[in-house]
C-alpha positions in Angstrom: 83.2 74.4 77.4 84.4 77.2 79.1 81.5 79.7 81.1 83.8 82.6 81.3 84.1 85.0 77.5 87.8 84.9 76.7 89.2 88.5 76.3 89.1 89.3 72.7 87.8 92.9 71.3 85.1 92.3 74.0 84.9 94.6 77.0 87.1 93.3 79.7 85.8 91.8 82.6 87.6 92.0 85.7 87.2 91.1 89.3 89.5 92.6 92.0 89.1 90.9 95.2 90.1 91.6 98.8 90.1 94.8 101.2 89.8 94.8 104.8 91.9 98.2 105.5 92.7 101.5 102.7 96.1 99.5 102.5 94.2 96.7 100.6 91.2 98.8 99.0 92.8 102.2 98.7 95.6 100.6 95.4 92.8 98.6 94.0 90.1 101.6 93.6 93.4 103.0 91.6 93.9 99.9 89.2 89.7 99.7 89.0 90.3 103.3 87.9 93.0 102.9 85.1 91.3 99.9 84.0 87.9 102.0 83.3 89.8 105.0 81.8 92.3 103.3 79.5 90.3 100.0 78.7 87.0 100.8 79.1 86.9 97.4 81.7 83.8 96.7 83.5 84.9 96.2 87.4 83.3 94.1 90.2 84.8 93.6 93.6 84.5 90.6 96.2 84.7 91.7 99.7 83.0 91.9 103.4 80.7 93.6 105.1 83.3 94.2 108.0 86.0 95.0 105.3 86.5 99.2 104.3 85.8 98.1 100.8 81.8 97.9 102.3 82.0 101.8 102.3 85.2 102.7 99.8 83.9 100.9 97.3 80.1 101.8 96.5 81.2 105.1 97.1 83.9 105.2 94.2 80.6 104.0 92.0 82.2 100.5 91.2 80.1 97.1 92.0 80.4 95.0 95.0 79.8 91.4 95.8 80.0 90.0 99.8 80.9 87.2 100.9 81.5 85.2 104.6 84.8 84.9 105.4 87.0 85.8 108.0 90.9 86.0 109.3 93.0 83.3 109.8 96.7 84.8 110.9 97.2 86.0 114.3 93.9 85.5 115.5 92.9 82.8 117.9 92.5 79.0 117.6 88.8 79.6 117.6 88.7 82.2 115.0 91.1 80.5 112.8 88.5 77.0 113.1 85.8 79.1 112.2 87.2 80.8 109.2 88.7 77.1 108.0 85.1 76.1 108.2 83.6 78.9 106.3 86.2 78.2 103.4 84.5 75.8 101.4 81.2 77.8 101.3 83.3 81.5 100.7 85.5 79.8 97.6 81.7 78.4 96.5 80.1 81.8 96.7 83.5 83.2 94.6 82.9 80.7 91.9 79.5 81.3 91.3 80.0 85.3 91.4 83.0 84.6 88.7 80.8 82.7 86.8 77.5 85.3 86.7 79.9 87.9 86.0 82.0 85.9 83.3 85.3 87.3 84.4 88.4 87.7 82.4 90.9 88.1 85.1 91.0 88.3 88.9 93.3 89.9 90.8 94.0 89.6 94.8 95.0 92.3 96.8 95.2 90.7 100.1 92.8 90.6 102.8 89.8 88.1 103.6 88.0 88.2 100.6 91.1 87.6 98.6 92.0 83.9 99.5 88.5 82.4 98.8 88.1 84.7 95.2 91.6 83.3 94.5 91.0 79.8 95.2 88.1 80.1 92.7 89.6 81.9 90.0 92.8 78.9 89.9 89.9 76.3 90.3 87.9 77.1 87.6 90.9 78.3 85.2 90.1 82.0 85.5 93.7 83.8 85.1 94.7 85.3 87.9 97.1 88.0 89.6 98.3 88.5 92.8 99.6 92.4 94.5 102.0 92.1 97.2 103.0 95.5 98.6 105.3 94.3 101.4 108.7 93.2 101.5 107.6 89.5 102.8 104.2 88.5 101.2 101.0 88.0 103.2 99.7 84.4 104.1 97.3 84.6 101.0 100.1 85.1 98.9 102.8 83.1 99.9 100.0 79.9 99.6 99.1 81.0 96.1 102.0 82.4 94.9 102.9 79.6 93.0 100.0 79.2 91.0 98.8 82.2 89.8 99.9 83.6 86.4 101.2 86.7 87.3 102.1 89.2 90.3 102.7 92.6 90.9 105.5 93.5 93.9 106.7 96.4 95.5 109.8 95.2 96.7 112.5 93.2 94.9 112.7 90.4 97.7 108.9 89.5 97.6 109.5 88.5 93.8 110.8 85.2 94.2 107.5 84.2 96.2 105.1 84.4 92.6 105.9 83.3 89.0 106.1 86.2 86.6 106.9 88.8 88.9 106.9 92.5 88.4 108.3 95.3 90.8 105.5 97.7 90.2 105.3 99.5 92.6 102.2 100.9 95.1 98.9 101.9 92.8 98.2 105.5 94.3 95.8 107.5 93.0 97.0 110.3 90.7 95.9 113.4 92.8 99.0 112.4 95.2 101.5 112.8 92.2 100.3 116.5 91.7 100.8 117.7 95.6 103.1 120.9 96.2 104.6 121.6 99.5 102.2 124.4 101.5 102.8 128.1 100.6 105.8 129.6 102.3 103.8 132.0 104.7 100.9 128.9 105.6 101.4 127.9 109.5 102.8 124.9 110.4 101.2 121.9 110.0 101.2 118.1 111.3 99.0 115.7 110.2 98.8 112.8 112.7 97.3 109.0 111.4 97.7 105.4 111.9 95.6 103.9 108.7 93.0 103.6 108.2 91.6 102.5 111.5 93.6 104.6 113.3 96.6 103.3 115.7 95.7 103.2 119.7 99.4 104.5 120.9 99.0 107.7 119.1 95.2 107.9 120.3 97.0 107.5 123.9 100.0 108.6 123.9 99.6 112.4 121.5 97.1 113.9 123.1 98.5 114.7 126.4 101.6 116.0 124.7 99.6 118.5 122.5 100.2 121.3 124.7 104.4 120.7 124.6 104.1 120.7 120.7 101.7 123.5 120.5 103.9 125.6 122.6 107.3 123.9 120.9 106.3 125.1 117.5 104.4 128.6 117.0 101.7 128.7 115.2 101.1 124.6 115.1 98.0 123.3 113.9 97.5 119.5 114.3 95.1 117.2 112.4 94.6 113.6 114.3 92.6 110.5 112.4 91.6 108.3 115.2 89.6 105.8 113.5 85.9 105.3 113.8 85.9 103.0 117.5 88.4 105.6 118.9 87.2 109.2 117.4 85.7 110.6 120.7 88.2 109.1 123.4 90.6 110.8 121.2 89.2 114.1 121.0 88.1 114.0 125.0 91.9 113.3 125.8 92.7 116.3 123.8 89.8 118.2 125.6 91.6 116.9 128.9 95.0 117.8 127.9 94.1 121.5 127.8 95.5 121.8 124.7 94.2 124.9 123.1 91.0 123.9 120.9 91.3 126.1 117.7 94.7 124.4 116.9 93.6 120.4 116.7 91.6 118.4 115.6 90.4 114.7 115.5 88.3 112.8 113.2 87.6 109.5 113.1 88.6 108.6 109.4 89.3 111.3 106.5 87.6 110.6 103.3 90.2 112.7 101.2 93.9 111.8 102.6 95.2 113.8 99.3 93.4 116.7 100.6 94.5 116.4 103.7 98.3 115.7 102.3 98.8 119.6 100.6 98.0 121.0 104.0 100.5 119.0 106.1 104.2 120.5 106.1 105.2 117.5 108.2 103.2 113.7 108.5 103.3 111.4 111.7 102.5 107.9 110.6 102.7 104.6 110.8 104.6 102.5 107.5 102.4 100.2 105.9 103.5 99.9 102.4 100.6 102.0 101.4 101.1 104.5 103.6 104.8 104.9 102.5 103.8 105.2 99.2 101.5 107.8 99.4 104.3 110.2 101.4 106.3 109.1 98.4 104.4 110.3 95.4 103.4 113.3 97.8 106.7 114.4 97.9 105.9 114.6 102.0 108.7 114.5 105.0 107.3 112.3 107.4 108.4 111.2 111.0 107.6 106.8 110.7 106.4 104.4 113.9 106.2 101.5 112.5 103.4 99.1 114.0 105.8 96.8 116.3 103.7 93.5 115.9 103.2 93.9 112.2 103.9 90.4 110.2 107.1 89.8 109.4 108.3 93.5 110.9 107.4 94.8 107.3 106.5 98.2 108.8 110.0 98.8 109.9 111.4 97.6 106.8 109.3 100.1 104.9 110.7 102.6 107.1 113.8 102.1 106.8 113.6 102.4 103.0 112.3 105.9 103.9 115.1 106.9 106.1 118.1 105.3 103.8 116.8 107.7 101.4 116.6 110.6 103.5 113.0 110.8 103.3 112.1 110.2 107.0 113.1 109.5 110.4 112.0 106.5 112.3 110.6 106.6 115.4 110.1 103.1 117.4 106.7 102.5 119.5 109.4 102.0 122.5 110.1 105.8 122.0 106.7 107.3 121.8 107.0 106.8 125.8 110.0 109.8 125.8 107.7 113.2 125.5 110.9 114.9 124.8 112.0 112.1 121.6 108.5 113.3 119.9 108.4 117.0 120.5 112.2 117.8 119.9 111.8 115.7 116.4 108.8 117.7 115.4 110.4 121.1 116.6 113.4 120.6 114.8 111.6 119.3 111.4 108.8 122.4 111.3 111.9 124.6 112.5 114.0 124.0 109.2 112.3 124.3 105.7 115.7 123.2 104.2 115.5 119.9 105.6 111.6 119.5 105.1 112.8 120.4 101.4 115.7 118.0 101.3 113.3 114.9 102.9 110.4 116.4 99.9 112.9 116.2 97.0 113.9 112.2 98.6 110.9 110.9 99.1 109.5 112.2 95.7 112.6 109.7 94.5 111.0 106.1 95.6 107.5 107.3 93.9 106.2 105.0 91.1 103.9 107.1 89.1 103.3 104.0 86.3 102.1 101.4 88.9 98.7 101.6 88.3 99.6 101.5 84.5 101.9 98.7 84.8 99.4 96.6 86.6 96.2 97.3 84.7 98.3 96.6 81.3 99.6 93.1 83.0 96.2 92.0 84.1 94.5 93.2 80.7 97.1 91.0 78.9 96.5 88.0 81.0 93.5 86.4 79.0 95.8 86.5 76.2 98.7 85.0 77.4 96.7 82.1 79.2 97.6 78.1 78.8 94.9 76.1 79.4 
C-alpha cells in the first residue's frame, strides 16, 4: 500500500526542497506561489537552519521543515566526512517528513537540503523534479539526474543531464516583469550587490573608489548590499573613504530586490543564474563580475549570454583591481540613456515570464503521469 494520497481532485500536496542562498530559495517561493494561486496546492519546504530559506521562507507564510545536513563540494575532507555521515539520518528525517505530509510531488532546487529530500522522494516512489538554473548542473543534480521523472533547465546544454527535460527558464517573481526604467529627471542611480550574502571584492575593493564615481557621475547615488557578516566593514570603509555620506548606502541584505530594481538606472552584480534573470525580466542594463571560483565557471557563462545579447558588459574580478576599468564603465553607461535604453530593450529579450507557470503545471501533472 502506498502512504502518500495520489493526486486526484484532492488538494495537491507538494514539497519543494533545498535553499541555502536567494539563488536556491528566491525561484522556489515563486513556484510555491503559482502553485497556491492556480492550484490551490498546499506547500511545505525541507531546509536548514543555516540555509536563507530559515528566514525567506516563514516570512513568505509557507511551512518549513529542518533538517541536519551539510555541504559536500568544495569544502574540505573533514566537512565532506561529516556531511557523508549525516546522510543516512538527513534522507531518514526526509522520508518521514514526506510521509506525515503525504506528498504528491517533490521538487529539488539545489542546495543542502535538496540531496537528502531527493533521495527520499526516489526511495519511497514519491515523483520527483529537479531545477537546474545553470548551464552545467549542480553535484545534486548531476547524481540524480537520471532518476527523477522530470526537470526544469534554464539552459539548453544542462538538458541532457535529466530525463524529461524542459528549458523553462528562471521562476522570478511577477513584480520584476512589471519594472519601468526610472523617470527621465530621477538622478543617477547604481545599485551595487553580490547575492545574497554579499561578495567580499566589492565590500573591498568599491568603497574606496566611491569618491571617483561620485565625482565621475553628478548627481550619483549608490546603494551597496554587503551581506549580513560584512554590513558594517562595508559601511566603515565608505565612512573611511570620505565619500560624501548622503549619496551611499550599505545594508546588509535587502528584503525587496524588486523595489530596489525601479530605482537603479544601472546594476553592478555578480551572474548567478538567478541574478541574471532577474536583470532580465527587469528590463535592467547591468555591468557583470562573475564569481571567478564559481563551479564549472557558470557565472561567466551566464554573463556572457548577457553581453552576446547586448544586455551587459562583463567585467572580470582580475579588473576590479583597475580603478579607472570601473569608474570609466559606470561614467560612460549613466552618461548615455540611449545605450542604458538599447541594453533595457536586450535584456527584456532573454526574460521568461511563463517559468513559474511552466514549472508548477509540470510538477502538478507528475502524480498523473507516474509508473509505478
Amino acid at each position: 500500500m502506498p502512504d502518500r494520497i495520489p493526486l486526484q481532485s484532492s488538494t495537491a500536496r507538494i514539497v519543494i526542497a533545498g535553499g541555502g542562498t536567494g539563488g536556491h530559495i528566491i525561484p522556489a517561493l515563486a513556484v510555491a506561489r503559482e502553485l497556491v494561486a492556480k492550484y490551490q496546492a498546499e506547500i511545505l519546504f525541507i531546509g536548514t537552519a543555516r540555509g536563507l530559506e530559515s528566514r525567506l521562507v516563514p516570512q513568505a507564510g509557507f511551512k518549513l521543515e529542518l533538517i541536519e545536513i551539510g555541504p559536500l563540494n568544495r569544502v574540505s575532507l573533514a566537512t565532506r566526512l561529516r556531511t557523508v555521515a549525516q546522510l543516512p539520518m538527513s534522507v531518514l528525517a526526509c522520508m518521514r517528513i514526506l510521509r506525515a505530509f503525504r506528498a504528491d510531488a517533490v521538487l529539488g532546487v539545489g542546495g543542502y537540503a535538496s540531496g537528502p529530500a531527493m533521495a527520499a522522494a526516489l526511495l519511497k516512489r514519491i515523483p520527483a523534479m529537479a531545477f537546474e538554473p545553470n548551464a552545467v548542473p549542480g553535484m545534486v543534480n548531476r547524481m540524480v539526474g537520471r532518476y527523477v521523472q522530470a526537470a526544469a533547465v534554464n539552459f539548453p546544454p544542462a538538458a541532457k543531464w535529466f530525463r524529461n527535460a524542459e528549458v523553462t527558464g528562471i521562476p522570478v517573481r511577477p513584480e520584476f516583469f512589471a519594472i519601468s526604467a526610472p523617470p527621465a529627471n530621477a538622478a543617477p542611480h547604481l545599485l551595487i550587490f553580490g547575492g545574497s550574502q554579499g561578495a567580499k571584492i566589492f565590500n573591498t575593493i568599491l568603497p574606496p573608489l566611491a569618491p571617483a564615481l561620485l565625482e565621475a557621475v553628478p548627481g550619483l547615488t549608490l546603494l551597496h548590499q554587503a551581506g549580513a557578516n560584512s554590513a558594517d566593514a562595508t559601511r566603515a570603509a565608505y565612512q573611511g573613504s570620505g565619500a560624501d555620506p548622503s549619496r551611499w548606502q550599505v545594508e546588509p541584505f535587502l528584503d525587496d530586490m524588486a523595489a530596489q530594481f525601479v530605482a537603479a538606472h544601472l546594476i553592478l552584480a555578480r551572474s548567478g543564474a538567478s541574478t541574471v534573470a532577474e536583470l532580465a525580466a527587469a528590463g535592467k542594463p547591468s555591468l557583470l563580475v562573475p564569481f571567478a571560483a564559481a563551479a564549472d565557471d557558470h557565472q561567466r557563462r551566464n554573463a556572457e549570454v548577457m553581453v552576446e545579447a547586448g544586455a551587459a558588459i562583463m567585467i572580470q574580478e582580475h579588473e576590479l583591481n583597475q580603478p579607472a576599468r570601473i569608474v570609466d564603465a559606470v561614467r560612460n553607461l549613466l552618461s548615455d540613456p540611449a545605450t542604458l535604453h538599447r541594453m533595457s530593450a536586450q535584456a527584456r529579450t532573454l526574460a521568461h515570464p511563463s517559468a513559474a507557470a511552466r514549472i508548477a503545471k509540470i510538477l502538478i501533472g507528475l502524480p498523473r503521469r507516474f509508473r509505478r
